[in-house]
Chimera marker file (.cmm) of the C-alpha trace (Angstrom):
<marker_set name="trace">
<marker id="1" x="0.000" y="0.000" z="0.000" r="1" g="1" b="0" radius="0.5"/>
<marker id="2" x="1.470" y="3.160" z="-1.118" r="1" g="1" b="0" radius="0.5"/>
<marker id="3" x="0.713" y="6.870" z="0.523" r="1" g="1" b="0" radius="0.5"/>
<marker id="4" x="-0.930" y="9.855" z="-1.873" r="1" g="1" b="0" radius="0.5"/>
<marker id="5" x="1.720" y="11.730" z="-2.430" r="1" g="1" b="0" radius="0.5"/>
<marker id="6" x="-0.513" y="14.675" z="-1.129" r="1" g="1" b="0" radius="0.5"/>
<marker id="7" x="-0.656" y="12.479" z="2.234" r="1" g="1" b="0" radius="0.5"/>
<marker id="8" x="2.953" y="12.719" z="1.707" r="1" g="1" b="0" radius="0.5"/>
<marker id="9" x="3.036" y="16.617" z="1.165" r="1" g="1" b="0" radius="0.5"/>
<marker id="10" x="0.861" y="17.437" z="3.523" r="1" g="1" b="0" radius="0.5"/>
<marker id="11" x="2.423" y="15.445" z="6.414" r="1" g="1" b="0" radius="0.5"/>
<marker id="12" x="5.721" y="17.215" z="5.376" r="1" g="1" b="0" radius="0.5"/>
<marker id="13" x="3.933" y="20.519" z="5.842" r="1" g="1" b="0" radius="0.5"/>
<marker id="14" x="2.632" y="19.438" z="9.254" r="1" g="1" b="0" radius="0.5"/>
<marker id="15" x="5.998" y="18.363" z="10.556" r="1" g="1" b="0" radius="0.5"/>
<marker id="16" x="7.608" y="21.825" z="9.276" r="1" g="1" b="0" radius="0.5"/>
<marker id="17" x="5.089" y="24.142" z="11.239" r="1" g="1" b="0" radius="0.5"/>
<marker id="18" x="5.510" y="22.110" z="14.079" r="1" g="1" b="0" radius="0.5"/>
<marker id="19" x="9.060" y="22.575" z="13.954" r="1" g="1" b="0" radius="0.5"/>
<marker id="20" x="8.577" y="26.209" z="13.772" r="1" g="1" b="0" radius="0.5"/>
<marker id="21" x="6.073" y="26.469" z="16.856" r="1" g="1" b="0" radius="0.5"/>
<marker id="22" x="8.333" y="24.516" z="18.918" r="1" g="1" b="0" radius="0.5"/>
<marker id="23" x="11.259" y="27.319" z="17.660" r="1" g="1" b="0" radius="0.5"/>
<marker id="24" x="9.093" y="29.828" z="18.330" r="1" g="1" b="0" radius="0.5"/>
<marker id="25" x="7.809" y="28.139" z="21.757" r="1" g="1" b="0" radius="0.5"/>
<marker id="26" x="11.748" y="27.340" z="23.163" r="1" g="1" b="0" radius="0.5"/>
<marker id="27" x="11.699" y="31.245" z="22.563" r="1" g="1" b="0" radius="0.5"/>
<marker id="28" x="9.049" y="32.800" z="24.759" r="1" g="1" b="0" radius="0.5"/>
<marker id="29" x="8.637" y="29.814" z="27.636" r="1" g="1" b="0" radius="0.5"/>
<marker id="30" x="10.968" y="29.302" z="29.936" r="1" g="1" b="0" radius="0.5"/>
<marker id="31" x="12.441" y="26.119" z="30.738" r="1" g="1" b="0" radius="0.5"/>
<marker id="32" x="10.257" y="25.141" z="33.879" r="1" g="1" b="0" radius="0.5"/>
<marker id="33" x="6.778" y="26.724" z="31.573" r="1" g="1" b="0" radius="0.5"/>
<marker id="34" x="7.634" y="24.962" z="28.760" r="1" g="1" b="0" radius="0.5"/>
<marker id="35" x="8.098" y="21.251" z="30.757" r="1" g="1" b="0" radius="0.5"/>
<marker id="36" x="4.599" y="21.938" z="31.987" r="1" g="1" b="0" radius="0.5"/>
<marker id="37" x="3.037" y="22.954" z="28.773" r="1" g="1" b="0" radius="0.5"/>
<marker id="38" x="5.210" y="19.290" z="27.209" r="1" g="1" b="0" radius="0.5"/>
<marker id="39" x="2.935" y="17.382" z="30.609" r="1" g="1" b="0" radius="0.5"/>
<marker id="40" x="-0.099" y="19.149" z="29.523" r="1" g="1" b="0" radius="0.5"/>
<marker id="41" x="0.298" y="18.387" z="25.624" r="1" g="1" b="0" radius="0.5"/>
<marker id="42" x="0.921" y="14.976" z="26.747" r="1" g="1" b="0" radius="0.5"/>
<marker id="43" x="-2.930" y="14.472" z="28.974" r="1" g="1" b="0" radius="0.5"/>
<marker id="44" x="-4.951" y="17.030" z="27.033" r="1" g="1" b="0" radius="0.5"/>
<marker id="45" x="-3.463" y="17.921" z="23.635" r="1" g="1" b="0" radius="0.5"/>
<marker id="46" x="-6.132" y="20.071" z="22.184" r="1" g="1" b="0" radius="0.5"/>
<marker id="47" x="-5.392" y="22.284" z="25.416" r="1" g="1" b="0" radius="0.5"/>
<marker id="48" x="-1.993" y="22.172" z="24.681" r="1" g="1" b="0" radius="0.5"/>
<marker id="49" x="-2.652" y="23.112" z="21.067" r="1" g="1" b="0" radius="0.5"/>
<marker id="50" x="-4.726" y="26.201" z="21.781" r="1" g="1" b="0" radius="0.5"/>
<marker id="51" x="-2.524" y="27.618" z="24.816" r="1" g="1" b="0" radius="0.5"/>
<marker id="52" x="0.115" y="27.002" z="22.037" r="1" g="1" b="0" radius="0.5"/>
<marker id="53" x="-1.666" y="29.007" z="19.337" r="1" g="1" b="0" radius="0.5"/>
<marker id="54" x="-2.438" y="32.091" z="22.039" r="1" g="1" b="0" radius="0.5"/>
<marker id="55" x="1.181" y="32.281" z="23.282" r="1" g="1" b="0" radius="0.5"/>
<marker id="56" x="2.695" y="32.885" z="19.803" r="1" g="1" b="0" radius="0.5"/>
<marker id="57" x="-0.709" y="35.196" z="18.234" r="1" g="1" b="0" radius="0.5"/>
<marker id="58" x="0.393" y="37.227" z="21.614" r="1" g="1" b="0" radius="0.5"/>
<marker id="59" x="4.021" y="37.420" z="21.157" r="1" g="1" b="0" radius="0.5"/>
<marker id="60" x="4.288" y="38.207" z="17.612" r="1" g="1" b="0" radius="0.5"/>
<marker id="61" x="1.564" y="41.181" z="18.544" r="1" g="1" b="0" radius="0.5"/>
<marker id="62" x="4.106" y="42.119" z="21.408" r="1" g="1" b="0" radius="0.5"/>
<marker id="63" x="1.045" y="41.417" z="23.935" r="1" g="1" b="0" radius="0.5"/>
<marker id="64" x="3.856" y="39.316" z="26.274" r="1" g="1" b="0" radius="0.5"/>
<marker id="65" x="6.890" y="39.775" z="26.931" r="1" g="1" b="0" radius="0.5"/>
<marker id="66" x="9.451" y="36.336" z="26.612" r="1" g="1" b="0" radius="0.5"/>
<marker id="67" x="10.184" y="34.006" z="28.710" r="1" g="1" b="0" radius="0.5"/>
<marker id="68" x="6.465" y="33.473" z="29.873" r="1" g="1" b="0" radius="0.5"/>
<marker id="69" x="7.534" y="32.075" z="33.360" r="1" g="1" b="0" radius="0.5"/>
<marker id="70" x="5.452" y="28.719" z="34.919" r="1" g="1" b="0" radius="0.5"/>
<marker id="71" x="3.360" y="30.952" z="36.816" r="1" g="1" b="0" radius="0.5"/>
<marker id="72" x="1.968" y="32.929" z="33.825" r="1" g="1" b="0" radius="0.5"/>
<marker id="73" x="1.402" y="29.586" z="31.795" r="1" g="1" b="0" radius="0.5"/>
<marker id="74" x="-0.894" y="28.397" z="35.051" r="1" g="1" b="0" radius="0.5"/>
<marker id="75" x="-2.970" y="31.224" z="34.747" r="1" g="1" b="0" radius="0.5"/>
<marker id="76" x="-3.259" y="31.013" z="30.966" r="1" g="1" b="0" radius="0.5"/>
<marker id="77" x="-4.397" y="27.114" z="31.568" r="1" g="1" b="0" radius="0.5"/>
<marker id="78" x="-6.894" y="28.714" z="33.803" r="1" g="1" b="0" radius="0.5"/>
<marker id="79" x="-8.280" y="31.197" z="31.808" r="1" g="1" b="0" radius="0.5"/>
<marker id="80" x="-8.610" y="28.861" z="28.934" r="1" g="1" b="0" radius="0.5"/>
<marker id="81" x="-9.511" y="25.516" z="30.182" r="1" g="1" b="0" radius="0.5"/>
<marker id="82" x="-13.644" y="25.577" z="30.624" r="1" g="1" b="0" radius="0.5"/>
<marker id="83" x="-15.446" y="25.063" z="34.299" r="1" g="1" b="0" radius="0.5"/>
<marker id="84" x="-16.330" y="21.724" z="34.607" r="1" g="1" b="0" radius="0.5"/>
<marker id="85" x="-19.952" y="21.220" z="35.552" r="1" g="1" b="0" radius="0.5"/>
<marker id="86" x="-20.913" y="19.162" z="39.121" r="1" g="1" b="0" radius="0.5"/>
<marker id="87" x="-24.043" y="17.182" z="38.692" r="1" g="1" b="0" radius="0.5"/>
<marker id="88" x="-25.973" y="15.832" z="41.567" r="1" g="1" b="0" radius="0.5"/>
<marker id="89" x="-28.089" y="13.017" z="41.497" r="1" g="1" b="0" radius="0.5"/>
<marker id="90" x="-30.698" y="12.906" z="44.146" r="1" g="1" b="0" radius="0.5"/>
<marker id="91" x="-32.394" y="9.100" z="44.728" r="1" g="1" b="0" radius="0.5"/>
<marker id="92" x="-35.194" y="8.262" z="46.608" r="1" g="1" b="0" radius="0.5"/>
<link id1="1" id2="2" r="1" g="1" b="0" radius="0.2"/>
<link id1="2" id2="3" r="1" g="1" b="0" radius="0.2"/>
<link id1="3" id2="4" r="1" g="1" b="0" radius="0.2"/>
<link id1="4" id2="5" r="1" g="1" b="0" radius="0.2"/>
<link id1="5" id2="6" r="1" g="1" b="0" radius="0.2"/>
<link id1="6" id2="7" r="1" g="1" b="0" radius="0.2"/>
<link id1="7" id2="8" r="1" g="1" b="0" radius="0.2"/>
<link id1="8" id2="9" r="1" g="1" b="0" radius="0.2"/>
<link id1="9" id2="10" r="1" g="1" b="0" radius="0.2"/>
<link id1="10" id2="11" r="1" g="1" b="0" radius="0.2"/>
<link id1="11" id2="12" r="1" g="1" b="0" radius="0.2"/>
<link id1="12" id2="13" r="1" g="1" b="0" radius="0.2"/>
<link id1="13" id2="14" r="1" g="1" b="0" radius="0.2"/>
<link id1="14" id2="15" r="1" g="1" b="0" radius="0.2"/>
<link id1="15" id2="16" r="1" g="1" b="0" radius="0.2"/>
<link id1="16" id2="17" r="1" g="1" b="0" radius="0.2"/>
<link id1="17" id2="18" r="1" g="1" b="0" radius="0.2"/>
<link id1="18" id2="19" r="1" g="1" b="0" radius="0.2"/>
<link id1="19" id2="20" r="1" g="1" b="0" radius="0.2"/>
<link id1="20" id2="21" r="1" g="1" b="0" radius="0.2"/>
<link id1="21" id2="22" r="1" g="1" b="0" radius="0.2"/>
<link id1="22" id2="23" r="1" g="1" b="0" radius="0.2"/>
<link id1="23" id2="24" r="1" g="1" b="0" radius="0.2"/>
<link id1="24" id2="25" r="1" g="1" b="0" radius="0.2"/>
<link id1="25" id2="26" r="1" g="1" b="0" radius="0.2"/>
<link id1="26" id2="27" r="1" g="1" b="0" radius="0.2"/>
<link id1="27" id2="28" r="1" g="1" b="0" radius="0.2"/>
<link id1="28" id2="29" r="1" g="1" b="0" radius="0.2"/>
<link id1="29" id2="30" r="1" g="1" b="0" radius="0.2"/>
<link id1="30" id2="31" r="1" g="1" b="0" radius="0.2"/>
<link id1="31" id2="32" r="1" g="1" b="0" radius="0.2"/>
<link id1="32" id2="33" r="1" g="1" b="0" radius="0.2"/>
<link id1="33" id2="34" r="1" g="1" b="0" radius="0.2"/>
<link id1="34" id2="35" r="1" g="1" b="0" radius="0.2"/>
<link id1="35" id2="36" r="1" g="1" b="0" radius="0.2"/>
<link id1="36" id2="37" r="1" g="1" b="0" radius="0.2"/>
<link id1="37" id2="38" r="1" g="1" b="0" radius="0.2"/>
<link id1="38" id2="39" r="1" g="1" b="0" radius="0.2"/>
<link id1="39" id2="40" r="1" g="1" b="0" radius="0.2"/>
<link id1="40" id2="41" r="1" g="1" b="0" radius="0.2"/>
<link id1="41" id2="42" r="1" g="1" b="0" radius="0.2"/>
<link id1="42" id2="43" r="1" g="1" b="0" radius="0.2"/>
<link id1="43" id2="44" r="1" g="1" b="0" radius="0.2"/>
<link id1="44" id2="45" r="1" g="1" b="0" radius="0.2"/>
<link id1="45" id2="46" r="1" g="1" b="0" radius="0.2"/>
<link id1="46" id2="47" r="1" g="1" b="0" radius="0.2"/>
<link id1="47" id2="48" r="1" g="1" b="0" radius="0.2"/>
<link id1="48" id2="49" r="1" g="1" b="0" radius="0.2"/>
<link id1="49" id2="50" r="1" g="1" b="0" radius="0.2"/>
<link id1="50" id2="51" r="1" g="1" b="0" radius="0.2"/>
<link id1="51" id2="52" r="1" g="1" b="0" radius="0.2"/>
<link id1="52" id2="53" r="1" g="1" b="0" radius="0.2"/>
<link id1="53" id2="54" r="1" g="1" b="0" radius="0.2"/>
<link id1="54" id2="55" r="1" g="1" b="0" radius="0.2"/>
<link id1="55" id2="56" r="1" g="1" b="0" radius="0.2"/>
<link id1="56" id2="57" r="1" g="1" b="0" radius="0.2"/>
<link id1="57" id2="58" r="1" g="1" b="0" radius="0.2"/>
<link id1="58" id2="59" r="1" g="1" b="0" radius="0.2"/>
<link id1="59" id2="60" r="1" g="1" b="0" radius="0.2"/>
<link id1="60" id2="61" r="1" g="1" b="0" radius="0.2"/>
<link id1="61" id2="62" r="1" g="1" b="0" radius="0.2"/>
<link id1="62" id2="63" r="1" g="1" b="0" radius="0.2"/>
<link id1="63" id2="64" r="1" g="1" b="0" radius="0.2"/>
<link id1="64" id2="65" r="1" g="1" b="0" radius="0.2"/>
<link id1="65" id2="66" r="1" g="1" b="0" radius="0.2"/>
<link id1="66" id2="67" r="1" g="1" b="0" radius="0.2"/>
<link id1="67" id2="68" r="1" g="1" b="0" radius="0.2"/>
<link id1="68" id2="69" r="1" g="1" b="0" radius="0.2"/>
<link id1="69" id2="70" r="1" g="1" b="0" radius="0.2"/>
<link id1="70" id2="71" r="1" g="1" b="0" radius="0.2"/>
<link id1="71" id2="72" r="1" g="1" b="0" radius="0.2"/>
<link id1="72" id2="73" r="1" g="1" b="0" radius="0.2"/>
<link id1="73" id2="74" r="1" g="1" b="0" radius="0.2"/>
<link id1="74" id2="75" r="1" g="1" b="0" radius="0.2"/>
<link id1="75" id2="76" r="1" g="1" b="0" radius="0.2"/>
<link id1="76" id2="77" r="1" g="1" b="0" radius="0.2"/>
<link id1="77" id2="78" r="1" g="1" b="0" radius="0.2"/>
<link id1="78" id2="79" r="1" g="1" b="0" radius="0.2"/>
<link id1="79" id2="80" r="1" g="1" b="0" radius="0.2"/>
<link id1="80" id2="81" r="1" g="1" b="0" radius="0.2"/>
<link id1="81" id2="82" r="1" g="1" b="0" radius="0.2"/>
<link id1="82" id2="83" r="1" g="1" b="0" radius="0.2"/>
<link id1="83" id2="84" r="1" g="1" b="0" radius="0.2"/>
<link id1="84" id2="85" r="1" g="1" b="0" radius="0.2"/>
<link id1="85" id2="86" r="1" g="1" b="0" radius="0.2"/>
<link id1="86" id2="87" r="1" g="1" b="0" radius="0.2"/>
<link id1="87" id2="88" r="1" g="1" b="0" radius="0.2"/>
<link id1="88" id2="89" r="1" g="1" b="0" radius="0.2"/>
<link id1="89" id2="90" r="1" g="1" b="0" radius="0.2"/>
<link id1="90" id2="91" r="1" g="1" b="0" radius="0.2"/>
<link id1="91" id2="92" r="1" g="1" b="0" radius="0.2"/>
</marker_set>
C-alpha cells in the first residue's frame, strides 16, 4: 500500500510548522513553563494546542513579553480551560 503523495506533502507541511512552533515556543517559555506545557500536551493535547496558538498570536503582537515564566502559563491554563460542571443526582 502506497501513501498519496498529497498524504505525503501534507504530512511534510505538518511536521515543518511544528518545527517552527516549537522554535518559536523554546523562545518565549521558559524552561520550567515549557516542561509543563510538554505534561499538559501529553494528557490534554487540544489544550496544549490552543494555549500554544495564544502564546505565539500574543508574542508576535508584542502582547507578552518572553520568557512566559510557569506561573503565567498556570494562569493562561486557567483562563482557557472551561469550568467543569458538578451534577448531583438525588435518589429516593
Amino acid at each position: 500500500m502506497s501513501i498519496p503523495e498529497s498524504d505525503e506533502n501534507s504530512q511534510a507541511k505538518d511536521v515543518e510548522i511544528n518545527a517552527q512552533k516549537e522554535i518559536i515556543l523554546k523562545q518565549i517559555l521558559s524552561s520550567e513553563a515549557r516542561l509543563r506545557l510538554n505534561n499538559v500536551k501529553m494528557v490534554k493535547p487540544d489544550v496544549a494546542n490552543t494555549v500554544e496558538n495564544y502564546l505565539i498570536s500574543q508574542a508576535s503582537q508584542g502582547k507578552i513579553r518572553p520568557p512566559v515564566t510557569d506561573e503565567q502559563l498556570k494562569q493562561i491554563l486557567i483562563s482557557i480551560q472551561q469550568p467543569k460542571h458538578d451534577f448531583k443526582i438525588n435518589r429516593r
